[in-house]
Each structure stands twice: as structure tokens, then as C-alpha cells.
C-alpha positions, 0 to 999 in steps of 0.5 A: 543535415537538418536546417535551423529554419525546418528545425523551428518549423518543427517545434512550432508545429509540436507547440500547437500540439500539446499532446505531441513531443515533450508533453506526450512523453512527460504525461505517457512517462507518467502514466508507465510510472503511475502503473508500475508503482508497487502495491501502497497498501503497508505504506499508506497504512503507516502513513494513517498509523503515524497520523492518528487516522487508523480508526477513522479510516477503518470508519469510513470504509464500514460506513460505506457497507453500512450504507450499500446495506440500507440502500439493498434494503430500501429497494426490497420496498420498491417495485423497480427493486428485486421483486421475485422471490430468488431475486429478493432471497439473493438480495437478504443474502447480499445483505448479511455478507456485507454485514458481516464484512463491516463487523470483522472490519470493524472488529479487527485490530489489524488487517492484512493486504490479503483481508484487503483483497477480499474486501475489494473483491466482495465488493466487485462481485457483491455490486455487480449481483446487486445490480442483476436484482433490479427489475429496472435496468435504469435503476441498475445503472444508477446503482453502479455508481457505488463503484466509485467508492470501491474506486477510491478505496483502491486509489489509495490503499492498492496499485494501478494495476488493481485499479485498471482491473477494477475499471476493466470489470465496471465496464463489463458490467455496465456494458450488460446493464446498458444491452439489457436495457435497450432489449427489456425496455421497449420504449428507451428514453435514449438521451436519459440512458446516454446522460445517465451511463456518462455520469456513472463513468465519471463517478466510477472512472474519472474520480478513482482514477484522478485520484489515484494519480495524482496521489502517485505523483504526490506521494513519489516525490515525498517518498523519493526524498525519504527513500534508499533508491536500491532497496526501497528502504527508509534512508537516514532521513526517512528513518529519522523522521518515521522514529519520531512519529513512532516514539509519539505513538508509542511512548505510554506502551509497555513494550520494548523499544528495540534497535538493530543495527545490521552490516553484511560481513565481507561486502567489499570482498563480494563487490570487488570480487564479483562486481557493483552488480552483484553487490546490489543484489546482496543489498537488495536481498539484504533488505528484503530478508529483513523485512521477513524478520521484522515484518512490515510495520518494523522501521527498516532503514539503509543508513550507509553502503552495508549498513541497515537498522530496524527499530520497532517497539514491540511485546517480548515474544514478538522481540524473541520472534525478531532476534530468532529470525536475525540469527537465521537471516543468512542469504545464499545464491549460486551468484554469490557466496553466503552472505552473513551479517553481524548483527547488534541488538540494543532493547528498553522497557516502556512505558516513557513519561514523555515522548521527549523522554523516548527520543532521548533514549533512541539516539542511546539505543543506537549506539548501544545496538552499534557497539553489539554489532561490532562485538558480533563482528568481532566473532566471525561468521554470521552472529547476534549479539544482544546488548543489555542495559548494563553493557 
């Protein structure tokens, strides 16, 4: 058995190392956290929605192509700049692609995950092609600092995965700038190649990265308390406090407020029968079927055990769409029979005259959309039932 006194000898050894015991394994914990956390894009986009901060943020990004423009097009007049003429064509046609990525940024009312990794993906391969114009292998390397904007667009919008890729290509790219330098330059000044490739690093390493993790640790401890652990959902209080911001937004719209409620048919009968294993699966399957109907900029909330609700405010063929997709929403596996839902649909026109006006009315709706889902579960296998405002 190990003595007191070794067991002292131990801990004092570990506290003058910090990067050993407890404090390695909290940072290497972190760091598994910080790359395994999903894709942030639907998440941060609300987040900018509920904020107000859509616009300003879509500004940003097309400013930073606007300015990669005028940067490629003030080398065109400089000698370290492409000076050949398939350097310089390459050059005008880098040009025009990134004008046309800032006009359908700019233009588009709503832009998809996959819009987004066409963007960052331009911008890898665009930054790189730009790079190979100049006749100046310095120069070059200064422009990769235009990384770290790409760097930062990704810490906030995508995953860690993405990030490590991004890292993984800037330094392909830097290491050939760096090789091309030292052969096409017969004279280097190697103490200003050296200086300069550490501070593009830090620019296009530390800043994204810094970023990104710090803004993982932030935002898990503020989405944890808002979160259901199981399905990933909004959890009551989540729900509540994302409604609130929705109806600020949303009440002048003239557009339908629409609450489902949603519970599982039978789920203590598949739990007991097949086990807590299987019973989360169905919740998490549950989950997941909903977001396909309701799509991702819906409120989708785990508010009890088998019980979910969805809120959103949207247009009348949108609201068909929703009420069409809930009627086919039933989930089988060879691990569990079919799991039908009973499902209560409760809807107002907008516009409000205030915001305070449209949270009086949610709480209304709720129970509306409540006592339709327990006339469908009246009925017997999976069913909808749409409550009007005369019910």
C-alpha cells in the first residue's frame, strides 16, 4: 500500500507541473469537448436573429470580400503583384468570383449550412490561388494573413472539426510559400522570413482558435442550462425564454403564431416492455423527426418525459407544410414497434399591436394546442388535431 508521505511526494511533484494530473486532464477534457462539439451554425444564427444582429453580421462578412477585392486589385499595380499575363487573367477572375460571392451573400434573405461551406470553401481555395500570383514570395506570405478572417468566420458559425481542417490546409500552404521562398529568393533575409511566418501563425492560428474555444466553453455552460441533455432540445426554460425573444421579433408579421403540442403514444408501454435504452432512443428519434417537420428555425422543445412542443410563426403554406409533415411523422425500427404520436395544433393571425399583446396570447395557445393533443389521443393511433379559435 502506498505511504502518506510518497502520497505527498506526489502531489507536490504534480503541483509543479501544471501541465500534469488534474490540470492536463481538465485542459485535455476540454479540448476532446471543444472538438466533438456539433456544427453551431443553426444555433448561432438564432442566436444573431433573436439579437437583431442578422444584417450586421451578414455586413461584415461581405465587407471582408469586398476588401480581399480591393487588396487583389491594388497588387495588379505593383511589381511584387501578379505580373504575367495568365497570373494577372487569374488574378481579374479571383476577382469577379468574389464579387459575385459578396452580391448573393448579400442578396440573399436566408442562407443555408451548405451556402456557408461554399463560402468557406472559396475562400480557402480563393486565398491559396491569390497567394501563387504574387511574383514576391514575402509578399505571398503576408497576404495569408487574410486566413484569419476565414479563421474567425469558422470559429463562430462551424465546429472544431472544420477549424482543424482549415488550420490543417493554411499550413499546407504556408509551408509551399515558405519552400518557394528560400529557392526563388537568392539572397533571404532569414530573421525577417522567420518574424514574418510567426506573425501570420499567430493571426491565422492562435486568434481563430482562441476564439473558437473559448466561445465553446461559453457557449456550453449558457446552452446546457437551456438545453434537454437527451435530445438536444430546448428544455421548458429554454423554450420559454427563446418564445419571448420570438414574439419581440415577430409580433408587427402578419403571420400565423402556431403551437404544437406532441406526446408519444404508448411510451411507458415501450419502456417497460423494451427498456430505458430503448425508450431513449424513441425520444431521441422523436426529437429528431420533429425538427425535419418543423425545420430548424422552428422553437422545438422537450418539455416533460414524452412530451414536446414546437412554436414558430409562419406564413399559411408553411403552416400546411407543418401540420402535413406531423400527420406522416410516425417512426419505426426493427428495435421497437411503431411509435405514433398524438399531436394538438393551436394557430392565431398576427399581426399584434404589441409584444406583450403576443405573449398574452402564447400561454392561450398553449393550452389550446394542449387540449387538441388530448382529442387526438382520444382517437387512437397516430393523429393531428387542429384546434380553431372557436373550440
Amino acid at each position: 500500500m502506498e505511504s502518506a508521505e510518497s502520497v505527498e511526494r506526489s502531489d507536490a511533484v504534480a503541483s509543479r507541473r501544471p501541465l500534469s494530473g488534474p490540470a492536463f486532464r481538465l485542459i485535455s477534457s476540454q479540448l476532446v469537448d471543444w472538438y466533438r462539439r456539433p456544427d453551431q451554425f443553426d444555433t448561432f444564427n438564432r442566436y444573431l436573429a433573436d439579437k437583431g444582429l442578422t444584417v450586421a453580421s451578414r455586413f461584415l462578412v461581405v465587407c471582408s470580400l469586398v476588401l480581399v477585392t480591393v487588396i487583389m486589385f491594388l497588387t495588379r499595380f505593383s511589381p511584387q503583384g501578379p505580373t504575367t499575363a495568365h497570373a494577372r487573367s487569374a488574378n481579374a477572375v479571383i476577382m469577379v468570383i468574389t464579387v459575385m460571392m459578396a452580391v448573393a451573400l448579400s442578396t440573399r434573405r436566408n442562407l443555408s449550412r451548405s451556402w456557408s461551406y461554399a463560402f468557406v470553401l472559396y475562400s480557402e481555395v480563393g486565398i491559396a490561388a491569390a497567394m501563387l500570383l504574387y511574383s514576391n514570395p514575402l509578399a505571398a506570405l503576408a497576404h495569408a494573413v487574410m486566413f484569419s478572417v476565414i479563421g474567425g468566420y469558422i470559429a463562430f458559425f462551424h465546429n472544431a472539426r472544420i477549424q482543424s481542417l482549415h488550420m490543417l490546409w493554411v499550413l499546407v500552404v504556408v509551408i509551399g510559400i515558405v519552400t518557394r521562398t528560400a529557392v526563388v529568393e537568392n539572397d533571404v533575409d532569414a530573421p525577417v522570413l522567420v518574424a514574418l511566418v510567426v506573425l501570420v501563425g499567430a493571426a491565422i492560428y492562435v486568434i481563430p482558435f482562441a476564439c473558437q474555444f473559448i466561445f465553446s466553453i461559453l457557449g456550453t455552460d449558457a446552452l446546457n442550462s437551456q438545453l434537454d441533455p437527451l435530445t438536444g432540445l430546448l428544455n421548458r426554460r429554454g423554450l420559454a425564454d427563446e418564445v419571448r425573444l420570438l414574439l419581440e421579433r415577430s409580433y408587427t408579421h402578419s403571420a400565423l403564431l402556431v403551437v404544437a403540442a406532441v406526446d408519444i403514444n404508448r411510451f411507458k408501454a415501450i419502456n417497460d416492455e423494451y427498456g430505458h435504452t430503448v425508450g431513449d432512443a424513441v425520444i431521441e428519434k422523436v426529437g429528431s423527426r420533429l425538427v425535419e417537420c418543423a425545420g430548424p428555425a422552428a422553437l422545438i422543445a422537450r418539455i416533460g418525459g414524452d412530451e414536446f412542443v414546437i412554436v414558430d410563426s409562419v406564413d399559411q403554406r408553411s403552416f400546411h407544410r407543418l401540420e402535413h409533415e406531423l400527420l406522416r411523422s410516425t417512426i419505426t425500427s426493427p428495435d421497437h414497434p411503431e411509435v405514433a404520436m398524438s399531436v394538438g395544433i393551436a394557430k392565431i393571425a398576427g399581426p399584434f399591436e404589441s409584444a406583450d399583446d403576443a405573449l398574452v396570447a402564447y400561454p392561450t395557445l398553449l393550452r389550446r394546442a394542449d387540449r387538441a393533443m388530448y382529442s387526438a389521443k382520444a382517437r387512437g393511433g397516430h393523429s393531428v388535431v387542429l384546434q380553431t379559435e372557436t373550440d
